[in-house]
Biopython code that builds the backbone (N, CA, C, O; Angstrom):
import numpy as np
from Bio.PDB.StructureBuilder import StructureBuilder

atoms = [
    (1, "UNK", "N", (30.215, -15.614, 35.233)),
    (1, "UNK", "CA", (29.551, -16.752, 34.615)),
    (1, "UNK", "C", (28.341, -17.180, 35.445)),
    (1, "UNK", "O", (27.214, -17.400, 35.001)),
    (2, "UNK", "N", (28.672, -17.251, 36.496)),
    (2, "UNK", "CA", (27.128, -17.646, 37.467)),
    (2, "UNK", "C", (25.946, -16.501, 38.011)),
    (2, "UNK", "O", (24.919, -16.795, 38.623)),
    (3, "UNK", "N", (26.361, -15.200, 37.635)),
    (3, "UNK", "CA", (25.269, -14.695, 37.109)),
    (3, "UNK", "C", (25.180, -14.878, 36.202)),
    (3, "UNK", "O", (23.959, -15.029, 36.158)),
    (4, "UNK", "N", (25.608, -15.067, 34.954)),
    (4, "UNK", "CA", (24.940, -14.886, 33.709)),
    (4, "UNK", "C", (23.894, -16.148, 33.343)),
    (4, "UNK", "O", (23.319, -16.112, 32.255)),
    (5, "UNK", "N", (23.642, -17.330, 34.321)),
    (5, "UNK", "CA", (23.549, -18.396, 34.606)),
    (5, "UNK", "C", (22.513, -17.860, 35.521)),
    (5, "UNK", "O", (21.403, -18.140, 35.069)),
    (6, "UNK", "N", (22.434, -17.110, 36.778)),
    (6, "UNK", "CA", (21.289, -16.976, 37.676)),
    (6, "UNK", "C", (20.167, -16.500, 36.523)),
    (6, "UNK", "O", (19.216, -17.218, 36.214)),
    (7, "UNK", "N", (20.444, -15.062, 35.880)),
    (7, "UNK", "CA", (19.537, -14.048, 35.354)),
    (7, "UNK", "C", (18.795, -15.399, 34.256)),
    (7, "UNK", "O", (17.643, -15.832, 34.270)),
    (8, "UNK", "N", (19.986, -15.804, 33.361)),
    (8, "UNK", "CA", (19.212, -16.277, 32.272)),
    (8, "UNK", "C", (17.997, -17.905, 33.383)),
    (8, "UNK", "O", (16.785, -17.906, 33.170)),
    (9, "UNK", "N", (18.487, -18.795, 34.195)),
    (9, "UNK", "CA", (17.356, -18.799, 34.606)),
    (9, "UNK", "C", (16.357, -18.476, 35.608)),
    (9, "UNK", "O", (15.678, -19.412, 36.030)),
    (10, "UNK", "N", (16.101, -17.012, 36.172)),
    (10, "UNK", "CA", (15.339, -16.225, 36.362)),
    (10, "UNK", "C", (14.713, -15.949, 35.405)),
    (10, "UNK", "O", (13.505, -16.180, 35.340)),
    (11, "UNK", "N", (15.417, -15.374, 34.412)),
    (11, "UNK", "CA", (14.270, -14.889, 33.210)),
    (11, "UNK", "C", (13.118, -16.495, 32.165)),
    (11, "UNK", "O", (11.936, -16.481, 31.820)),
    (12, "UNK", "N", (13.954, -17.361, 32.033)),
    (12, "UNK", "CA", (13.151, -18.568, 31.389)),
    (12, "UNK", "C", (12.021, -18.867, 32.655)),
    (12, "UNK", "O", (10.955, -19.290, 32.208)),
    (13, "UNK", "N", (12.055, -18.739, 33.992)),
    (13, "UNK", "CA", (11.193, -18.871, 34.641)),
    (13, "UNK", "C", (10.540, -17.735, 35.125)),
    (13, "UNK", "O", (10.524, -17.709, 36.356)),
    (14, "UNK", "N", (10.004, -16.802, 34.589)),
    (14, "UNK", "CA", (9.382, -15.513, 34.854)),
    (14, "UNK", "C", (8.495, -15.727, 33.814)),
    (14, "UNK", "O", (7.301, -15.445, 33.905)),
    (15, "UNK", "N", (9.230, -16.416, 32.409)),
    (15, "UNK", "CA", (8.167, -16.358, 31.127)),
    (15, "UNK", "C", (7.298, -17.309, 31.183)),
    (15, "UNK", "O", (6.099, -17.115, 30.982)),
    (16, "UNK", "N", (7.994, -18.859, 31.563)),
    (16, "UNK", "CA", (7.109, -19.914, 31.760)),
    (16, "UNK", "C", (5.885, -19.826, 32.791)),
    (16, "UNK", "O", (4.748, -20.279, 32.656)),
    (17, "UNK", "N", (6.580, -18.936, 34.122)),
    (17, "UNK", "CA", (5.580, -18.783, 34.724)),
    (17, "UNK", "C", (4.611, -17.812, 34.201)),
    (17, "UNK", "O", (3.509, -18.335, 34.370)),
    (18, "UNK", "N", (4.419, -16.289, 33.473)),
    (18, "UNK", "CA", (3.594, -15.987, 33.093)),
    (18, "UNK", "C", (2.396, -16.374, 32.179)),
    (18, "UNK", "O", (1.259, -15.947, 32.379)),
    (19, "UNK", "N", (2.783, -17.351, 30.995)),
    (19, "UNK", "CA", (2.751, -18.170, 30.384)),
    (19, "UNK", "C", (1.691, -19.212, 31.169)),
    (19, "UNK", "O", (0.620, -19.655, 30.755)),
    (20, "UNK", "N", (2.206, -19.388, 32.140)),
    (20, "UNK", "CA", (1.328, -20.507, 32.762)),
    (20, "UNK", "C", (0.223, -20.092, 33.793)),
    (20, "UNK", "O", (-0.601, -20.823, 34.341)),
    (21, "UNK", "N", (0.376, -18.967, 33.900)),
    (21, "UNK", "CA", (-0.727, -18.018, 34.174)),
    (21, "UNK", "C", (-1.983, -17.832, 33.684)),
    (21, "UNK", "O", (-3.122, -18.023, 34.109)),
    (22, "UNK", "N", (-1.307, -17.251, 32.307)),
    (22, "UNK", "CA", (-2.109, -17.008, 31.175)),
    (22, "UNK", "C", (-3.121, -18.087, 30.967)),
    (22, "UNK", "O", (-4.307, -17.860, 30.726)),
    (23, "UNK", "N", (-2.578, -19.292, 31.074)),
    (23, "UNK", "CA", (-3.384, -20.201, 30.377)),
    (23, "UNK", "C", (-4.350, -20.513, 31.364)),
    (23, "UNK", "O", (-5.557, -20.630, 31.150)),
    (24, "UNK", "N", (-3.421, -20.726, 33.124)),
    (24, "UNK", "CA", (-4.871, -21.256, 33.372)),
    (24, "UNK", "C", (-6.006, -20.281, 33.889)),
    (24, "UNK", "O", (-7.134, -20.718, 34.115)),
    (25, "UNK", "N", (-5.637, -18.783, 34.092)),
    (25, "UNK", "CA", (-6.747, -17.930, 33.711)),
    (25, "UNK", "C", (-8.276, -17.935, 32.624)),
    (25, "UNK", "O", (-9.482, -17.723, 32.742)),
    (26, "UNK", "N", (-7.232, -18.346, 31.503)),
    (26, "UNK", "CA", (-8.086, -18.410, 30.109)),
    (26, "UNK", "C", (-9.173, -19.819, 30.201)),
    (26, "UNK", "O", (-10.257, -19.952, 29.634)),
    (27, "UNK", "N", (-8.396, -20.877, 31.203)),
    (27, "UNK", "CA", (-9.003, -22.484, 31.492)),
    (27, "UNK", "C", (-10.232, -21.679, 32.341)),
    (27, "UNK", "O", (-11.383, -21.724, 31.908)),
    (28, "UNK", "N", (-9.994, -21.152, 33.227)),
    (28, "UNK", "CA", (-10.826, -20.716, 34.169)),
    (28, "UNK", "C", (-12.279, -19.657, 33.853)),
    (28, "UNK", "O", (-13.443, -19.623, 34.253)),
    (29, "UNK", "N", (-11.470, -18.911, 32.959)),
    (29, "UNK", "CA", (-12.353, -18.250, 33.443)),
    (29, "UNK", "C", (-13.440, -17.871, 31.454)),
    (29, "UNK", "O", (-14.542, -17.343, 31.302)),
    (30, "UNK", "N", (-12.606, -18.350, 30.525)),
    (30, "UNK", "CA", (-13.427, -18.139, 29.053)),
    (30, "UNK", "C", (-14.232, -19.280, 28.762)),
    (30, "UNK", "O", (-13.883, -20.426, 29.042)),
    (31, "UNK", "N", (-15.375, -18.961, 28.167)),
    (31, "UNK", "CA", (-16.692, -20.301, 27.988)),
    (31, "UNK", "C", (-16.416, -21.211, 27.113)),
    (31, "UNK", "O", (-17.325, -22.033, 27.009)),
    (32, "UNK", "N", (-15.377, -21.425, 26.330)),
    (32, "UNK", "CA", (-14.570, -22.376, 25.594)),
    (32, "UNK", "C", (-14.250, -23.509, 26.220)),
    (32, "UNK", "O", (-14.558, -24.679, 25.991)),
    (33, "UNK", "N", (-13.313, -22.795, 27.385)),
    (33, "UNK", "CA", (-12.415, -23.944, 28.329)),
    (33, "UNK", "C", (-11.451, -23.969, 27.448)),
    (33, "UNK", "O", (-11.572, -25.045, 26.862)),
    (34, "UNK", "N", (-10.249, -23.190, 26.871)),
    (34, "UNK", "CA", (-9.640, -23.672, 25.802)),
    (34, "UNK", "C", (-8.166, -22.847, 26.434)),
    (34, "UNK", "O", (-8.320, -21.635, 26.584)),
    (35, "UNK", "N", (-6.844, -23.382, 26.788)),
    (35, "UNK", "CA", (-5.338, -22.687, 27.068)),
    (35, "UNK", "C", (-5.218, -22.560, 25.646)),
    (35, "UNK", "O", (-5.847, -22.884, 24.638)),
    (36, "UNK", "N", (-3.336, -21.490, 26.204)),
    (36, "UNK", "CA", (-3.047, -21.342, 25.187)),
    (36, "UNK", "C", (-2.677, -22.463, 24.057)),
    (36, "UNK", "O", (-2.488, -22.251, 22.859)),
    (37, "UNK", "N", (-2.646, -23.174, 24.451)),
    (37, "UNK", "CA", (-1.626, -24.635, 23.682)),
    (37, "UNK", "C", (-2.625, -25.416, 22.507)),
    (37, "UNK", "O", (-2.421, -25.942, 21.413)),
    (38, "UNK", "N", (-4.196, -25.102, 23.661)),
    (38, "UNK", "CA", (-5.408, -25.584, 22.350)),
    (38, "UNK", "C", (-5.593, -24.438, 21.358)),
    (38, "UNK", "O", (-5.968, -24.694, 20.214)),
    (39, "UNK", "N", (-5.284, -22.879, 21.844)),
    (39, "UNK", "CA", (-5.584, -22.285, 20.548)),
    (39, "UNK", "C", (-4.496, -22.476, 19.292)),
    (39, "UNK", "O", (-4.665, -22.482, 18.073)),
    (40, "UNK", "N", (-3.022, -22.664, 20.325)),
    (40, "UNK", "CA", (-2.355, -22.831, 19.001)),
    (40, "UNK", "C", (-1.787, -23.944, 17.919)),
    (40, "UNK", "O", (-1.155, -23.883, 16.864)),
    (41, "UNK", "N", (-2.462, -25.209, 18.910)),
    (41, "UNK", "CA", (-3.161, -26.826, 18.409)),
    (41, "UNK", "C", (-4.071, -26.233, 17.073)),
    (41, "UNK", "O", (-3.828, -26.335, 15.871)),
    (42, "UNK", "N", (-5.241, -25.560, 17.796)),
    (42, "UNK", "CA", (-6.370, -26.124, 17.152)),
    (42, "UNK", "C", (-7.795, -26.648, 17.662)),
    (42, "UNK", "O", (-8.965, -26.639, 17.280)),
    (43, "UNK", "N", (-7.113, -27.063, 18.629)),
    (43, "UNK", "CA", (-7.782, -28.244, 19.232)),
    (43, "UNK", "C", (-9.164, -27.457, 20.085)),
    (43, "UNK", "O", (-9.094, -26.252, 20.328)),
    (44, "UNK", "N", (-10.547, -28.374, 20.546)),
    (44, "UNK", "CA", (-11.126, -27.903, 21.610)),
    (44, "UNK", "C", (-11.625, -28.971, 22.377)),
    (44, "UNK", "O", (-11.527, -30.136, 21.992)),
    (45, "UNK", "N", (-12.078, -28.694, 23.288)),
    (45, "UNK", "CA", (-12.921, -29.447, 24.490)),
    (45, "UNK", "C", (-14.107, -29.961, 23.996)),
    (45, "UNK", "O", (-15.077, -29.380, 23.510)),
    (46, "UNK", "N", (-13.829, -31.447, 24.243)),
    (46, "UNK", "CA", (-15.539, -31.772, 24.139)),
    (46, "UNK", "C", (-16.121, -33.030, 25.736)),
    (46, "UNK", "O", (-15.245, -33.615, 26.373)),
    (47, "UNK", "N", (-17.057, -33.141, 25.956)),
    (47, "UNK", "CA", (-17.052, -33.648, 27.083)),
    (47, "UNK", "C", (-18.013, -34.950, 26.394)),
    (47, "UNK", "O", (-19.016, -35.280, 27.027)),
    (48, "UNK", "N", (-17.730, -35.580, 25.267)),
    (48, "UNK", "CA", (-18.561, -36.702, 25.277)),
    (48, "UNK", "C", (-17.488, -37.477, 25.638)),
    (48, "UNK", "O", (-16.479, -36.926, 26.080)),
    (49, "UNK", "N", (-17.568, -39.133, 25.473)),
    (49, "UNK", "CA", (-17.098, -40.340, 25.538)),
    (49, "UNK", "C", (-16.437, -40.660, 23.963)),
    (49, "UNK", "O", (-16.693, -40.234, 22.837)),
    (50, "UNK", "N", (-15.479, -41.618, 24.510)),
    (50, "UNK", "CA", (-15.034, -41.772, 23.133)),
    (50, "UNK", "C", (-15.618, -42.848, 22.064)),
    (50, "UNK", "O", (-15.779, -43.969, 22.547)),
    (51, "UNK", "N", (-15.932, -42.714, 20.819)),
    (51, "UNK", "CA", (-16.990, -43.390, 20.178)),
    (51, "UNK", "C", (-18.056, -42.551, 19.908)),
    (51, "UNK", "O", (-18.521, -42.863, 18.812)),
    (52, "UNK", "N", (-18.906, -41.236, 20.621)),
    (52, "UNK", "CA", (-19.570, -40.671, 20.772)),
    (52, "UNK", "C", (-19.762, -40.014, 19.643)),
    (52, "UNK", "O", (-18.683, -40.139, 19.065)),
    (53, "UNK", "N", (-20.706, -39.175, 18.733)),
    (53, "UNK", "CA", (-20.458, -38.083, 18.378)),
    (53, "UNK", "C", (-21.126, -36.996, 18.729)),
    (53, "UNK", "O", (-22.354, -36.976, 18.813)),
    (54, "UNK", "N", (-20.455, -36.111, 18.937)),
    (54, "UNK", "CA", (-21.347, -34.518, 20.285)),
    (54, "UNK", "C", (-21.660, -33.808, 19.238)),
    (54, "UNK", "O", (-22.032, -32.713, 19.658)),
    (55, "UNK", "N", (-21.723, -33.850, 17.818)),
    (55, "UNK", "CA", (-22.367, -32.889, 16.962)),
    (55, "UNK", "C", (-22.377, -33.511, 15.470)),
    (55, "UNK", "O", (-21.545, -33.385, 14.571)),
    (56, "UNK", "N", (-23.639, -34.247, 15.508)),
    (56, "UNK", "CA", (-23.908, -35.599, 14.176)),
    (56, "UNK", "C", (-23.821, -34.144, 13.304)),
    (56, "UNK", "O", (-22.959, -34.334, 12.446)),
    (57, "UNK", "N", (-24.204, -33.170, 13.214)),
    (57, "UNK", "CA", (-24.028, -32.286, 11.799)),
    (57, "UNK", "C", (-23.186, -31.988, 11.624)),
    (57, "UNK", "O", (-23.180, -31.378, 10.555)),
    (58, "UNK", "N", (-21.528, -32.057, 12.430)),
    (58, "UNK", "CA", (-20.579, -31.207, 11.832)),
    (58, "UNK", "C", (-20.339, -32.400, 10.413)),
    (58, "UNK", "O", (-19.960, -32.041, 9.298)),
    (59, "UNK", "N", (-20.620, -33.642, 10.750)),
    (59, "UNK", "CA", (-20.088, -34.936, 9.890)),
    (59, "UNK", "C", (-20.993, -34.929, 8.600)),
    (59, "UNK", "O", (-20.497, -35.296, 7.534)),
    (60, "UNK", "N", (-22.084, -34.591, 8.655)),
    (60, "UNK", "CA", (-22.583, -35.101, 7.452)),
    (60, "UNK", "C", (-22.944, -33.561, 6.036)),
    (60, "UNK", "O", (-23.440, -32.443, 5.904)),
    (61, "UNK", "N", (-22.264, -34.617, 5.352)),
    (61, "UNK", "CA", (-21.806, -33.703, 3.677)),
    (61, "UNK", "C", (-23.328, -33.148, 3.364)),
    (61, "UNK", "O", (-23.546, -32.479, 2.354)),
]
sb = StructureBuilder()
sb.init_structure("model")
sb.init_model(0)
sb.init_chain("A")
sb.init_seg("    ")
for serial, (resi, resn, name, xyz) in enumerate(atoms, 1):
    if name == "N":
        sb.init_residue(resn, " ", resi, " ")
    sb.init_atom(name, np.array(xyz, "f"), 0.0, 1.0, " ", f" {name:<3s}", serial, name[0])
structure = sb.get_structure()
Protein backbone atom coordinates (compact mmCIF):
# COMPACT_ATOMS: atom_id res chain seq x y z
CA UNK A 1 0.00 0.00 0.00
CA UNK A 2 2.74 2.62 0.65
CA UNK A 3 4.28 2.10 -2.46
CA UNK A 4 1.41 2.23 -4.31
CA UNK A 5 1.03 5.62 -2.46
CA UNK A 6 4.93 6.64 -3.05
CA UNK A 7 4.76 5.91 -7.11
CA UNK A 8 1.26 7.38 -7.52
CA UNK A 9 2.67 10.58 -5.81
CA UNK A 10 5.89 10.58 -7.66
CA UNK A 11 4.12 10.30 -10.77
CA UNK A 12 1.28 13.40 -10.08
CA UNK A 13 4.48 15.31 -9.32
CA UNK A 14 6.67 14.53 -12.35
CA UNK A 15 3.50 15.73 -14.48
CA UNK A 16 2.78 18.88 -12.55
CA UNK A 17 6.24 19.53 -12.59
CA UNK A 18 6.67 19.11 -16.34
CA UNK A 19 3.66 20.96 -16.89
CA UNK A 20 5.07 23.73 -15.01
CA UNK A 21 7.97 23.78 -17.02
CA UNK A 22 6.27 23.96 -20.02
CA UNK A 23 4.56 26.94 -19.19
CA UNK A 24 7.08 28.96 -17.82
CA UNK A 25 9.38 28.26 -20.81
CA UNK A 26 6.51 29.33 -23.17
CA UNK A 27 6.16 32.76 -20.44
CA UNK A 28 9.74 33.19 -21.20
CA UNK A 29 10.66 32.71 -24.00
CA UNK A 30 7.30 33.13 -27.00
CA UNK A 31 6.40 36.93 -28.10
CA UNK A 32 2.84 36.49 -26.83
CA UNK A 33 3.83 36.07 -23.17
CA UNK A 34 0.99 33.60 -23.05
CA UNK A 35 1.24 29.79 -20.51
CA UNK A 36 -0.44 27.04 -21.00
CA UNK A 37 -3.58 27.99 -18.91
CA UNK A 38 -4.02 31.38 -21.21
CA UNK A 39 -4.05 29.25 -24.32
CA UNK A 40 -6.55 27.04 -22.91
CA UNK A 41 -8.57 30.19 -21.20
CA UNK A 42 -8.39 32.08 -24.16
CA UNK A 43 -7.14 34.67 -22.57
CA UNK A 44 -3.99 37.16 -23.47
CA UNK A 45 -1.70 39.73 -22.04
CA UNK A 46 -2.25 43.20 -22.30
CA UNK A 47 -0.13 45.77 -20.46
CA UNK A 48 -2.56 48.76 -20.38
CA UNK A 49 -4.37 50.02 -17.13
CA UNK A 50 -7.65 49.21 -16.30
CA UNK A 51 -10.29 51.53 -17.97
CA UNK A 52 -7.83 51.77 -20.86
CA UNK A 53 -8.47 50.60 -24.24
CA UNK A 54 -5.02 49.11 -25.98
CA UNK A 55 -6.82 48.59 -29.33
CA UNK A 56 -9.93 51.31 -29.99
CA UNK A 57 -10.45 49.09 -33.37
CA UNK A 58 -10.96 45.77 -32.02
CA UNK A 59 -14.39 47.67 -30.43
CA UNK A 60 -15.80 49.50 -33.06
CA UNK A 61 -18.62 47.73 -35.45
Amino acid sequence: MGLRVFIAALMYGLTIGIVAIISFFMVVFCKAKRSLHDMMAGTYITYSKPGEIEDKQAFVD
